[in-house]
C-alpha positions as CSV (number, residue, x, y, z in Angstrom):
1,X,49.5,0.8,-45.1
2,X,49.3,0.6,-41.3
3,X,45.5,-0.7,-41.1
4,X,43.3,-0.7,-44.1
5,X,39.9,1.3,-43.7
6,X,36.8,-0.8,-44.1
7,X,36.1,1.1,-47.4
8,X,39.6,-0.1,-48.7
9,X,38.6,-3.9,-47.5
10,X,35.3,-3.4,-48.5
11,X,36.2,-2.4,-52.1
12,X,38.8,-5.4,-52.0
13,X,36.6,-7.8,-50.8
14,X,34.1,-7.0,-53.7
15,X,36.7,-7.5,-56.4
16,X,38.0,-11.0,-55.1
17,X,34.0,-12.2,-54.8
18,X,33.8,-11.0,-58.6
19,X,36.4,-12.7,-60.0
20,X,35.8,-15.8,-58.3
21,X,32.1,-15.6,-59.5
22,X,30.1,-13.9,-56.9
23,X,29.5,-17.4,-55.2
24,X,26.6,-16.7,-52.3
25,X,27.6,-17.1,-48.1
26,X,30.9,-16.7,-49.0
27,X,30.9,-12.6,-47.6
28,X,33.2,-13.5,-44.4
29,X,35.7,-15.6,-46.5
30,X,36.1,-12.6,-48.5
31,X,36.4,-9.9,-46.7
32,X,39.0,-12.0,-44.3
33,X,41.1,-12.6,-47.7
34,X,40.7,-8.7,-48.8
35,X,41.8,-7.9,-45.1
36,X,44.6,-10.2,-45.4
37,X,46.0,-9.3,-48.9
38,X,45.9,-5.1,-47.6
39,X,47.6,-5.5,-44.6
40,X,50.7,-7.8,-46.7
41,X,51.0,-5.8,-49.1
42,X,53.5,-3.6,-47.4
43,X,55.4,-6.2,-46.2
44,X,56.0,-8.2,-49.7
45,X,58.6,-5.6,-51.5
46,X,58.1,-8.7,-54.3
47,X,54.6,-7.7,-54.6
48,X,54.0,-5.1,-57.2
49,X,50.3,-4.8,-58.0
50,X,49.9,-3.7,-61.9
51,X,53.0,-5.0,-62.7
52,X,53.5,-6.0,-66.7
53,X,55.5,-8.0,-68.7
54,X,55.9,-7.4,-72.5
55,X,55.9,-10.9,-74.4
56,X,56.7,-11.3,-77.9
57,X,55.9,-14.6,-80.6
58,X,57.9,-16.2,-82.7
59,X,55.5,-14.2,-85.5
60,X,56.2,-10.8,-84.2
61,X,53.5,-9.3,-81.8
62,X,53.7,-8.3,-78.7
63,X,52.1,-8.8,-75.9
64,X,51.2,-6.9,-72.3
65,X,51.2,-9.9,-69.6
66,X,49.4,-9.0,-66.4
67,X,48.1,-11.4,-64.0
68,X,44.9,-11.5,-61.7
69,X,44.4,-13.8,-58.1
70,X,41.7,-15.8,-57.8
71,X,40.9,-17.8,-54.9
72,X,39.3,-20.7,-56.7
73,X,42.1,-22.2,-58.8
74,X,42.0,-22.1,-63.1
75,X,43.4,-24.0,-66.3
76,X,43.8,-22.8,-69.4
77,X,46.0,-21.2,-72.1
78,X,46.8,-17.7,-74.0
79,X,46.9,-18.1,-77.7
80,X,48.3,-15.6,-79.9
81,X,45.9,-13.9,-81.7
82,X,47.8,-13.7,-84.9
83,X,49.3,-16.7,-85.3
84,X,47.5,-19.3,-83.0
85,X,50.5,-20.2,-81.3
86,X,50.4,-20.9,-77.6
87,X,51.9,-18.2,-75.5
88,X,51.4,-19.6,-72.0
89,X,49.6,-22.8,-70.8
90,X,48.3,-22.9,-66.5
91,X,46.9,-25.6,-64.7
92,X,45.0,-25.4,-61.2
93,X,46.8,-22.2,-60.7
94,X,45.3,-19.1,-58.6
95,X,47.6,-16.0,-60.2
96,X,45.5,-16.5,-63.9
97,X,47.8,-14.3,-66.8
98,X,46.1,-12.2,-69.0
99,X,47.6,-11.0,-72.4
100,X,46.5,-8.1,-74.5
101,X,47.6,-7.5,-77.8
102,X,50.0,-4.1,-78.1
103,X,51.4,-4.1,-81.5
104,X,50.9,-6.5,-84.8
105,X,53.7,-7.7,-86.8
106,X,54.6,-5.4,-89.7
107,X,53.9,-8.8,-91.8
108,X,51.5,-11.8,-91.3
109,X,53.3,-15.0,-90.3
110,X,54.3,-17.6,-92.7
């Protein structure tokens, strides 16, 4: 992407003030960081927006692991939903995982 359109940074820009809470004033931070994160996308081959990891627990289910940016930075932990052990622990981090259940153990755990 040569130059992103201003409906591309627009859209962008609407996304990042979402998931960091749709704080008010903040419109020029935003659509600077939605310009910014367009126009490097091409030049990060590292970057591969969507991209998913499969995780599997100890007990069996798996797991789709994605991740989201946030410009304000988060703590907390994934938990799996069948056996309550922890999957991933983040502190103070911007890239925030996200795991959604896929497929349930053919047994429950012991």
């Amino acid at each position: 992407m040569a130059t992103p359109s201003k409906k591309e940074i627009a859209a962008r820009a609407y996304k990042l003030w979402e998931q960091n809470g749709q704080p008010e004033g903040r419109e020029d931070e935003f659509w600077h960081l939605a310009e910014q994160e367009l126009l490097n996308e091409d030049k990060s081959s590292a970057h591969i927006p969507g991209m998913a990891t499969i995780v599997q627990c100890n007990c069996g289910a798996e797991y789709k692991r994605t991740e989201d940016k946030f410009l304000v930075p988060h703590t907390g932990d994934a938990v799996c939903t069948v056996c309550g052990t922890a999957l991933e622990s983040w502190r103070e981090s911007t890239h925030v995982p996200t795991y959604e259940l896929i497929e349930r153990p053919d047994r429950k755990p012991e």
